[in-house]
mmCIF file of the C-alpha atoms, coordinates in Angstrom:
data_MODEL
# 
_entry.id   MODEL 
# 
loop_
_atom_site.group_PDB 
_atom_site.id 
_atom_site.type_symbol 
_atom_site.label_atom_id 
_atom_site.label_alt_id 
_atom_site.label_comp_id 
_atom_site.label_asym_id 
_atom_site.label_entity_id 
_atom_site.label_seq_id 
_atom_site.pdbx_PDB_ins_code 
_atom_site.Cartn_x 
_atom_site.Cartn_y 
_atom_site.Cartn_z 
_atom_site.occupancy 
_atom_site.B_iso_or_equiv 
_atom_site.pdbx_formal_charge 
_atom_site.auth_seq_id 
_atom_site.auth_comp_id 
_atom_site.auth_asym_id 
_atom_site.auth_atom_id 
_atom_site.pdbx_PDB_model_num 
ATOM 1   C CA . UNK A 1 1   ? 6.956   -8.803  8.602   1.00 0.00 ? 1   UNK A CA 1 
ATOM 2   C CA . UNK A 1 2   ? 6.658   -9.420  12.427  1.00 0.00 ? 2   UNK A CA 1 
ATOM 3   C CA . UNK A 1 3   ? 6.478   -5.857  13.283  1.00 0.00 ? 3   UNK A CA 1 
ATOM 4   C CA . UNK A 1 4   ? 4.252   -4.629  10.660  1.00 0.00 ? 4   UNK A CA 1 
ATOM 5   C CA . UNK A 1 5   ? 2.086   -7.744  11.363  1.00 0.00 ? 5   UNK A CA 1 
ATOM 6   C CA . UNK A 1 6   ? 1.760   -6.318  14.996  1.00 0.00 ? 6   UNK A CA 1 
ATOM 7   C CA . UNK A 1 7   ? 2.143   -2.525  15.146  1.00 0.00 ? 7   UNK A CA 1 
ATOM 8   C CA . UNK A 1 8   ? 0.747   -1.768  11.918  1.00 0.00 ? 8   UNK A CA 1 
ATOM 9   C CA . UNK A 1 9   ? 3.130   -0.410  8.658   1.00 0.00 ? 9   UNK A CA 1 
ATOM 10  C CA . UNK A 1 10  ? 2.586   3.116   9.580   1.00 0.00 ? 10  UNK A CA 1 
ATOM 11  C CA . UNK A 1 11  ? 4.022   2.699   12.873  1.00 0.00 ? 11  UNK A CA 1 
ATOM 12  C CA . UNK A 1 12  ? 6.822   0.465   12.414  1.00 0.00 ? 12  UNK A CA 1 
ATOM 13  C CA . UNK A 1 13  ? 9.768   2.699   11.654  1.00 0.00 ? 13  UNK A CA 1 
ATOM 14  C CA . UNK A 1 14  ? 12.664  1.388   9.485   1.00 0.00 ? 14  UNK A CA 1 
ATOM 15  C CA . UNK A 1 15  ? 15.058  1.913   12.921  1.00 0.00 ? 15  UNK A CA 1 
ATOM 16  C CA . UNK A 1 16  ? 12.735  -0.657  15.036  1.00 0.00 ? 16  UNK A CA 1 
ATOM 17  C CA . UNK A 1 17  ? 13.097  -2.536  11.481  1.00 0.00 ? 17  UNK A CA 1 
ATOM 18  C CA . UNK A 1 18  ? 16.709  -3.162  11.465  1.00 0.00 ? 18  UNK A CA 1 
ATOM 19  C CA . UNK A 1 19  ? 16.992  -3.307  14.897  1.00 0.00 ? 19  UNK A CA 1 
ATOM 20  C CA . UNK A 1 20  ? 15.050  -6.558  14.979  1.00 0.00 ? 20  UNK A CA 1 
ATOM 21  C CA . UNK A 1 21  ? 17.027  -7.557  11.832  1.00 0.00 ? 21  UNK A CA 1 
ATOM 22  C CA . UNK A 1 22  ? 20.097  -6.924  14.053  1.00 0.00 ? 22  UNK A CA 1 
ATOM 23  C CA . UNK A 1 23  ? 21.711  -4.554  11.380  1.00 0.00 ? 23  UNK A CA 1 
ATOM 24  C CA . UNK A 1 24  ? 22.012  -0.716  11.462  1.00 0.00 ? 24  UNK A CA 1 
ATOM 25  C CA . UNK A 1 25  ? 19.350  1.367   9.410   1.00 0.00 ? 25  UNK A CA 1 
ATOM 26  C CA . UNK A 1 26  ? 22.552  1.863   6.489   1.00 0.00 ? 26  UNK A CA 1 
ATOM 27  C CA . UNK A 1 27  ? 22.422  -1.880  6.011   1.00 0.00 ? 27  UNK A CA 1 
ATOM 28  C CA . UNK A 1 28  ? 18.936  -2.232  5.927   1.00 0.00 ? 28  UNK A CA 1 
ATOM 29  C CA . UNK A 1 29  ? 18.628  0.812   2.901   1.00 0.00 ? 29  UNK A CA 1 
ATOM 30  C CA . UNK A 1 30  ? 21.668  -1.430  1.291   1.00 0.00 ? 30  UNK A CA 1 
ATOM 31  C CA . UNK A 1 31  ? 18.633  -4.131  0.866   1.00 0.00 ? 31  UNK A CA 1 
ATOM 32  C CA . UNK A 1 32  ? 15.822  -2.234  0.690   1.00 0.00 ? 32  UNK A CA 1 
ATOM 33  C CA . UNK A 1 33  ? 15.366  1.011   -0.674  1.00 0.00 ? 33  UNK A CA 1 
ATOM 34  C CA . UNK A 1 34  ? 11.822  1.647   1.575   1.00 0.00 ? 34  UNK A CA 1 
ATOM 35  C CA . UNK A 1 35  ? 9.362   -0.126  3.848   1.00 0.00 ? 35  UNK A CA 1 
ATOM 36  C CA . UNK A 1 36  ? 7.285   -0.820  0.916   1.00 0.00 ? 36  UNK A CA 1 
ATOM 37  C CA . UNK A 1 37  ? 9.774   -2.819  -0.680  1.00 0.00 ? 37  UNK A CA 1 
ATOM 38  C CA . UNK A 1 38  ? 10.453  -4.821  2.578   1.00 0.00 ? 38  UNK A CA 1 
ATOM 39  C CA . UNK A 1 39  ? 6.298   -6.153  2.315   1.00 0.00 ? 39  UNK A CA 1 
ATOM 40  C CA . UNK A 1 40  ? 6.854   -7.249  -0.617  1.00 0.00 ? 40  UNK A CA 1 
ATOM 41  C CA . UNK A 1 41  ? 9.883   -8.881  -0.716  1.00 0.00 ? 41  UNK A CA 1 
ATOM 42  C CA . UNK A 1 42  ? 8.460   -11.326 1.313   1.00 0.00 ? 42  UNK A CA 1 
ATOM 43  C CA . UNK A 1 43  ? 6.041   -12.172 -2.224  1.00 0.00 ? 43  UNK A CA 1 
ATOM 44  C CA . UNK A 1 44  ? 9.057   -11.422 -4.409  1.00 0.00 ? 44  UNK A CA 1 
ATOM 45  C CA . UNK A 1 45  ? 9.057   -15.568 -5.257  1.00 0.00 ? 45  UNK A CA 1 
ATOM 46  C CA . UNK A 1 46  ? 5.385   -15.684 -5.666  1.00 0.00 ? 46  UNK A CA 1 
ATOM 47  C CA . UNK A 1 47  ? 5.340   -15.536 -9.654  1.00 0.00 ? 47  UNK A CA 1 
ATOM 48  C CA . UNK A 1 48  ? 8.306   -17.863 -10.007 1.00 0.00 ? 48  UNK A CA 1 
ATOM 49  C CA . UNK A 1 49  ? 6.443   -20.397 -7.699  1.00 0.00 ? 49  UNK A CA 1 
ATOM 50  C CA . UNK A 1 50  ? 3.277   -20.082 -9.788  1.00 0.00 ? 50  UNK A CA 1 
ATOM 51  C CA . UNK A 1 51  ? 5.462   -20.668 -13.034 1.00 0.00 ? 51  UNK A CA 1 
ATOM 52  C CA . UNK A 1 52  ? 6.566   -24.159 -11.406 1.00 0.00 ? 52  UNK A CA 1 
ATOM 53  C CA . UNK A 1 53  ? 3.290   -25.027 -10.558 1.00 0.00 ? 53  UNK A CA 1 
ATOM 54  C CA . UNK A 1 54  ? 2.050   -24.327 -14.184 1.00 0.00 ? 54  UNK A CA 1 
ATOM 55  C CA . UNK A 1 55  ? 5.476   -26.880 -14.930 1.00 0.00 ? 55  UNK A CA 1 
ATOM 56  C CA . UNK A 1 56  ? 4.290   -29.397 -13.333 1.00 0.00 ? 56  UNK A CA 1 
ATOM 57  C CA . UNK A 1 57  ? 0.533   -29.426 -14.801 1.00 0.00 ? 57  UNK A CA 1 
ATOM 58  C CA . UNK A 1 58  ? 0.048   -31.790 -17.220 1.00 0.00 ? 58  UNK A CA 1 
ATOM 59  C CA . UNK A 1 59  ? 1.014   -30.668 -20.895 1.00 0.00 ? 59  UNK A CA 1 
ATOM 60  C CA . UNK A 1 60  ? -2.595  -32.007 -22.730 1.00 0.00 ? 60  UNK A CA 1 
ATOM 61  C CA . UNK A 1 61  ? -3.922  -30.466 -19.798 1.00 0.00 ? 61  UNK A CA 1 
ATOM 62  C CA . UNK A 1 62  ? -6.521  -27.495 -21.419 1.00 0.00 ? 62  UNK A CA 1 
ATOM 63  C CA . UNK A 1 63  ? -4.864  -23.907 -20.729 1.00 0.00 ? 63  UNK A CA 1 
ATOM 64  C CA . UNK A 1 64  ? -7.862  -23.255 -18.372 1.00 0.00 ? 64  UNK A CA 1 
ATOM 65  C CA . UNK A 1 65  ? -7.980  -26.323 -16.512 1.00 0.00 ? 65  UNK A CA 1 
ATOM 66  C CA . UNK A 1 66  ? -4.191  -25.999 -16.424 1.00 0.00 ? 66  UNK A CA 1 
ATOM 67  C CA . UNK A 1 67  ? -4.462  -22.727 -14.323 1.00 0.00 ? 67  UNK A CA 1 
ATOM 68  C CA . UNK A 1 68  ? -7.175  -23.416 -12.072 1.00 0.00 ? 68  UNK A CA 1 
ATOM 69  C CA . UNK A 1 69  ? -5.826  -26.429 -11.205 1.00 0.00 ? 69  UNK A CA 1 
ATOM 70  C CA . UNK A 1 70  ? -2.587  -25.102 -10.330 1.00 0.00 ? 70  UNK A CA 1 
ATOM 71  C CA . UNK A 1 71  ? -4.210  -21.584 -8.223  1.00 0.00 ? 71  UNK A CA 1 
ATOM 72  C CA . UNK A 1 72  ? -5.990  -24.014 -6.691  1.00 0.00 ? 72  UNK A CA 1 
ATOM 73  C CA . UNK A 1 73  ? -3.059  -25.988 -5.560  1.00 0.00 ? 73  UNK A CA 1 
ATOM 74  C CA . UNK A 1 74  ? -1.318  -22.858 -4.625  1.00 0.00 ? 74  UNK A CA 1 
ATOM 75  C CA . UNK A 1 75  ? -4.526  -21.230 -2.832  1.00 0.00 ? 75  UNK A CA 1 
ATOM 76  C CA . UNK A 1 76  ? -4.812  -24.838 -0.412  1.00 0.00 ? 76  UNK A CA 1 
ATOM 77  C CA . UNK A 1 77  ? -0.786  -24.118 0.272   1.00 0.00 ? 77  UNK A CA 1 
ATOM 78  C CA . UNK A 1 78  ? -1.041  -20.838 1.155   1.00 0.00 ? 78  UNK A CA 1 
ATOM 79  C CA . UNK A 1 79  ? -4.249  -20.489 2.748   1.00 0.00 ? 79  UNK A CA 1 
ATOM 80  C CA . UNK A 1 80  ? -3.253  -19.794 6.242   1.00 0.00 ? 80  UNK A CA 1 
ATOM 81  C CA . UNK A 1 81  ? -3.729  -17.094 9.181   1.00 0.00 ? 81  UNK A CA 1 
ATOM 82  C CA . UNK A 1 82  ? -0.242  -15.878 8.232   1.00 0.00 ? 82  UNK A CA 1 
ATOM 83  C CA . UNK A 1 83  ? -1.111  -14.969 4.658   1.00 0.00 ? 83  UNK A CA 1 
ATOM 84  C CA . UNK A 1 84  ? -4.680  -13.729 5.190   1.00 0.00 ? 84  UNK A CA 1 
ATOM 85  C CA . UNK A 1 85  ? -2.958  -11.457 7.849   1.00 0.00 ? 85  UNK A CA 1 
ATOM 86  C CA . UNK A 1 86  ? -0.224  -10.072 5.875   1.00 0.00 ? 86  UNK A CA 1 
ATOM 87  C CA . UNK A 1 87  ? -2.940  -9.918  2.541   1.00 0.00 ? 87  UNK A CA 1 
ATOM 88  C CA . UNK A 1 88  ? -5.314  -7.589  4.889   1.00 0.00 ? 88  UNK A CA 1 
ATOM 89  C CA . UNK A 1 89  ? -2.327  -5.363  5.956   1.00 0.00 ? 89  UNK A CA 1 
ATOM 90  C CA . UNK A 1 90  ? -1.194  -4.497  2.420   1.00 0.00 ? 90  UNK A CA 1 
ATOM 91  C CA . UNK A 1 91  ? -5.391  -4.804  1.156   1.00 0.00 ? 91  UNK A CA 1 
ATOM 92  C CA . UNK A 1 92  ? -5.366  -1.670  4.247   1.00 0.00 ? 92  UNK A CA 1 
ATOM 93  C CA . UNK A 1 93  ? -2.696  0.474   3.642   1.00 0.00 ? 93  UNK A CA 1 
ATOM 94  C CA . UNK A 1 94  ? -3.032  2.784   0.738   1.00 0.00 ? 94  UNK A CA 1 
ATOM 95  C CA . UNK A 1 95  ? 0.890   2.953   0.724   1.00 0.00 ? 95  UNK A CA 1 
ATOM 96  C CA . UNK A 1 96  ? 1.101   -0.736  -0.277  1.00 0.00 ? 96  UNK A CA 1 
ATOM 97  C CA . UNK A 1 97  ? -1.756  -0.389  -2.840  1.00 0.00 ? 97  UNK A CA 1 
ATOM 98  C CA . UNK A 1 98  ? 0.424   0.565   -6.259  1.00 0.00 ? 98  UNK A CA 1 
ATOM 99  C CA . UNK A 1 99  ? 2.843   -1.992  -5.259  1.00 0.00 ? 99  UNK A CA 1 
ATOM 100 C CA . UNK A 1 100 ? 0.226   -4.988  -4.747  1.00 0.00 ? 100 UNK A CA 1 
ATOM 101 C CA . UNK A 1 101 ? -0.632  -3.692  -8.051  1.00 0.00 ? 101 UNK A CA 1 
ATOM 102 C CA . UNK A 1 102 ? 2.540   -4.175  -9.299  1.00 0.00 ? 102 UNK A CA 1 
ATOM 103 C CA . UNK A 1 103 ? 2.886   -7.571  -8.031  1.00 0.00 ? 103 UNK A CA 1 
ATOM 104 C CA . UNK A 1 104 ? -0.044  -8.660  -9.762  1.00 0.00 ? 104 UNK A CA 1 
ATOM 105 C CA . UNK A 1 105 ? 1.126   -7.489  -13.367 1.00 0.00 ? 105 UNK A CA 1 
ATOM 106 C CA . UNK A 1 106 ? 4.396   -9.234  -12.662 1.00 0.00 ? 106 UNK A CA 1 
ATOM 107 C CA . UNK A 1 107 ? 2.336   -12.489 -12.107 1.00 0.00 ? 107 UNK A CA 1 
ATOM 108 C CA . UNK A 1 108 ? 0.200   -11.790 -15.421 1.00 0.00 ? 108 UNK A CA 1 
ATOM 109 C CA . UNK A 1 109 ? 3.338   -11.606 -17.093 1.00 0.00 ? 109 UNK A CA 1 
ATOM 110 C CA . UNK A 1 110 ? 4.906   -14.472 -15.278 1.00 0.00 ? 110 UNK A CA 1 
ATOM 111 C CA . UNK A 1 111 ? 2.235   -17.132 -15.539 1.00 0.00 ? 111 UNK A CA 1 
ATOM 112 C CA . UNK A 1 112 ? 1.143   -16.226 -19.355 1.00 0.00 ? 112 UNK A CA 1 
ATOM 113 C CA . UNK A 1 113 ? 5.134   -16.686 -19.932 1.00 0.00 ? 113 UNK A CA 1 
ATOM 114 C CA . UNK A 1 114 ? 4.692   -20.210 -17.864 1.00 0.00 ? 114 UNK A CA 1 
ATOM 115 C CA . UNK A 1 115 ? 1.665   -21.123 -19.801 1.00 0.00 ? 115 UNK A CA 1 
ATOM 116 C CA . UNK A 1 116 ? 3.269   -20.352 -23.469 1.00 0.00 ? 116 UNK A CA 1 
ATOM 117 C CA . UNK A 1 117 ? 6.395   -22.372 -22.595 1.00 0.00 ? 117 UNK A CA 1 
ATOM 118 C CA . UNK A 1 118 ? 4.590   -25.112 -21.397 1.00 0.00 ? 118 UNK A CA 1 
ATOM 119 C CA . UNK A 1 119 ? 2.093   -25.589 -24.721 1.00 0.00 ? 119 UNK A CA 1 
ATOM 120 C CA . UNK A 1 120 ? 5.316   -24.347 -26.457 1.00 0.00 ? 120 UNK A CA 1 
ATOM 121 C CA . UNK A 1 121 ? 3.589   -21.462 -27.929 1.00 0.00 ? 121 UNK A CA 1 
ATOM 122 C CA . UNK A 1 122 ? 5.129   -18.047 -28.762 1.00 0.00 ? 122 UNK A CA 1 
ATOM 123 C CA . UNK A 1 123 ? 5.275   -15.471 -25.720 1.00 0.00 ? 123 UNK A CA 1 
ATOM 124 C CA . UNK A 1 124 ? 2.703   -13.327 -27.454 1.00 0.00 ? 124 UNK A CA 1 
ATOM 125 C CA . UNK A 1 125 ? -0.204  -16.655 -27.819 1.00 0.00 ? 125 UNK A CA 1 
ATOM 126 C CA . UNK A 1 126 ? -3.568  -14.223 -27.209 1.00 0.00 ? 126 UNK A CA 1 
ATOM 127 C CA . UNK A 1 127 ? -4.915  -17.210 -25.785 1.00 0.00 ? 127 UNK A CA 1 
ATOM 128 C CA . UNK A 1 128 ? -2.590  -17.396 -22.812 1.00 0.00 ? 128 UNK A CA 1 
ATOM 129 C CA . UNK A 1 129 ? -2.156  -13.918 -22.098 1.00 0.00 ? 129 UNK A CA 1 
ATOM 130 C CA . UNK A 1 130 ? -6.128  -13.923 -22.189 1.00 0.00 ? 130 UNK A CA 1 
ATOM 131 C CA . UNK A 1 131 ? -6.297  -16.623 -19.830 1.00 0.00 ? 131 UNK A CA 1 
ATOM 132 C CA . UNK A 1 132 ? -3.010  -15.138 -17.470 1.00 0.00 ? 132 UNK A CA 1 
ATOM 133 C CA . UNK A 1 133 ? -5.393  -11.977 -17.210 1.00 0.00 ? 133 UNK A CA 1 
ATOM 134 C CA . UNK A 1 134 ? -8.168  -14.025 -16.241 1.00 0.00 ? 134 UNK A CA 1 
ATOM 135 C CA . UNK A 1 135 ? -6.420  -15.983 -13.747 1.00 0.00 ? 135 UNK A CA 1 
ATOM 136 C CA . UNK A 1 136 ? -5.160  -13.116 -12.406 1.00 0.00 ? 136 UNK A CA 1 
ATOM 137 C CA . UNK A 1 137 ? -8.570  -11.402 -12.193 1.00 0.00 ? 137 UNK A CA 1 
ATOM 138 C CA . UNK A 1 138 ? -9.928  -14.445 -10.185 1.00 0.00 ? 138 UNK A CA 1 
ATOM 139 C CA . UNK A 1 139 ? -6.918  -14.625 -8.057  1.00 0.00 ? 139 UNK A CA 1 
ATOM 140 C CA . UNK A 1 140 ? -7.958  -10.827 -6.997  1.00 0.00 ? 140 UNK A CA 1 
ATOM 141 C CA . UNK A 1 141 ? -11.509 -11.324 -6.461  1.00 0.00 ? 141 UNK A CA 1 
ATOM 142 C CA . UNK A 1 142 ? -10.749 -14.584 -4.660  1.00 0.00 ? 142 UNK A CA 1 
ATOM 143 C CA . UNK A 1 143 ? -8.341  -12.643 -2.562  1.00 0.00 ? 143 UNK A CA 1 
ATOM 144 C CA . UNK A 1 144 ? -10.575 -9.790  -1.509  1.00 0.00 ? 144 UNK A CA 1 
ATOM 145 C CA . UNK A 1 145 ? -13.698 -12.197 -0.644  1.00 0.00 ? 145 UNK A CA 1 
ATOM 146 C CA . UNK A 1 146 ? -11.210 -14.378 1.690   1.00 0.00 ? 146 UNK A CA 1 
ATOM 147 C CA . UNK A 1 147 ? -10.265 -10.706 3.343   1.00 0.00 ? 147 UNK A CA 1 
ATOM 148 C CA . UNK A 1 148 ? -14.156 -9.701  3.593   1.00 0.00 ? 148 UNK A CA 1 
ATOM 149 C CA . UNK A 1 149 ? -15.059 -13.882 5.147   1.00 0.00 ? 149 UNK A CA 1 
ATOM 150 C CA . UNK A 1 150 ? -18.273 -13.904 2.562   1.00 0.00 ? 150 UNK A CA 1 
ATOM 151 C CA . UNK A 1 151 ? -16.230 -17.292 1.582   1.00 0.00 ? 151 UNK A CA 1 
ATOM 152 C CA . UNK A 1 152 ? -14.633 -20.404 2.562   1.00 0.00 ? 152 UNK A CA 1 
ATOM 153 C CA . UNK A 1 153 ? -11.462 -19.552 1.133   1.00 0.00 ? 153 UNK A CA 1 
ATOM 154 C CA . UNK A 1 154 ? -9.182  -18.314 -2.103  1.00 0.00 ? 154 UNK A CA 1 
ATOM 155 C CA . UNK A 1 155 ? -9.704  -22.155 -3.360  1.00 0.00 ? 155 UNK A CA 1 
ATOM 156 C CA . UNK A 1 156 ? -13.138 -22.657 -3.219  1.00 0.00 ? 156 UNK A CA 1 
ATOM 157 C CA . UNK A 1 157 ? -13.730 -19.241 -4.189  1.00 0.00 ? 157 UNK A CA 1 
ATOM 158 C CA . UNK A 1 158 ? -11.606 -19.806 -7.467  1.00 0.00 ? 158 UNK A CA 1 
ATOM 159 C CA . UNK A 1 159 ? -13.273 -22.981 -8.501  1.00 0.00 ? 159 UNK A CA 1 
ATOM 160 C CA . UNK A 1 160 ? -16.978 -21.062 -8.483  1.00 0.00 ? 160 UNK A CA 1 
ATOM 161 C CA . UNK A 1 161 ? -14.919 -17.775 -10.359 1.00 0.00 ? 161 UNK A CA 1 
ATOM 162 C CA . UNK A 1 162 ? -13.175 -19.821 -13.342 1.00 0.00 ? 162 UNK A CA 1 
ATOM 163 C CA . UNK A 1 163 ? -16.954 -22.283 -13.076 1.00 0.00 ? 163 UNK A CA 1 
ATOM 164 C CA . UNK A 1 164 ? -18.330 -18.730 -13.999 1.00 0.00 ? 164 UNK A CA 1 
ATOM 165 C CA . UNK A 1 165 ? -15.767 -18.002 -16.001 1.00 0.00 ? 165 UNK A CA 1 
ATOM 166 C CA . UNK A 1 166 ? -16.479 -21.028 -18.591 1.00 0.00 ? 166 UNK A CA 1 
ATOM 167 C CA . UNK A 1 167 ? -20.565 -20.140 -18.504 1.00 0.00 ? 167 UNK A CA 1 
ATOM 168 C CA . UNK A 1 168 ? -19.571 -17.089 -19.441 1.00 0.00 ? 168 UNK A CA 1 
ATOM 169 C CA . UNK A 1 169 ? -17.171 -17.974 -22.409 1.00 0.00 ? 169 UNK A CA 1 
ATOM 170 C CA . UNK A 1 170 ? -19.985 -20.480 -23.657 1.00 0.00 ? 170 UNK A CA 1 
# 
């Protein structure tokens, strides 16, 4: 992440890669099958750790408090120069763009999963898939307005989003 970090991921070539890895180019394609796949294996955890932080939520907590409490928890964590920089370079590069996408449906599907096993509802509750998708939704806006610095951050951002989100929903 390093290299991309400082050359940019259209000029960091998988040799200058697996050099700094220390292996040859073969054993880096025995990991990875691209550069794309490299950015985002360093997120490849992300919707497992948002599942445990839906676990440890309280279970009479409301579904909706339930999530924004736990983004938020996760947005103070990872709010640092590390992550905004590595958000901007894959929020920049149109090569990184369908797999960011990707990661974010994984995350839908991860955290309405972690949301249904915690109430003990069925996989398929509407009401935690609807409020997955939501979460989801905020966590992108929340993103992009931390990337454009019209905020204080992903966390404070959230808390007015899903505050918006309830005057909304009545």
């Amino acid at each position: 992440m390093r290299l991309f970090l400082a050359r940019g991921f259209e000029a960091t070539t998988l040799d200058e890669i697996a050099e700094a890895a220390g292996v040859s180019r073969r054993s880096l394609f025995h990991y990875f099958g691209s550069k794309e796949e490299i950015v985002f294996a360093a997120k490849a955890d992300f919707p497992d750790i948002v599942a445990e932080a839906i676990g440890r939520r309280p279970i009479d907590e409301p579904l909706l408090d339930m999530v924004e409490n736990a983004m938020a928890d996760l947005a103070a964590r990872y709010q640092t120069a590390e992550a905004k920089a590595i958000a901007r370079l894959i929020h920049d590069t149109p090569a990184l763009c369908a797999g960011d996408q990707a990661k974010y449906e994984k995350m839908e599907r991860a955290l309405s999963k972690a949301l249904s096993d915690r109430k003990g509802l069925p996989e398929s509750d509407v009401a935690c898939r609807v409020t997955a998708s939501a979460a989801i939704g905020i966590m992108k806006l929340a993103t992009e307005a931390w990337l454009s610095g019209e905020d204080d951050g992903p966390e404070p951002f959230g808390r007015s989003a899903f505050a918006a989100l309830r005057r909304v929903a009545g």
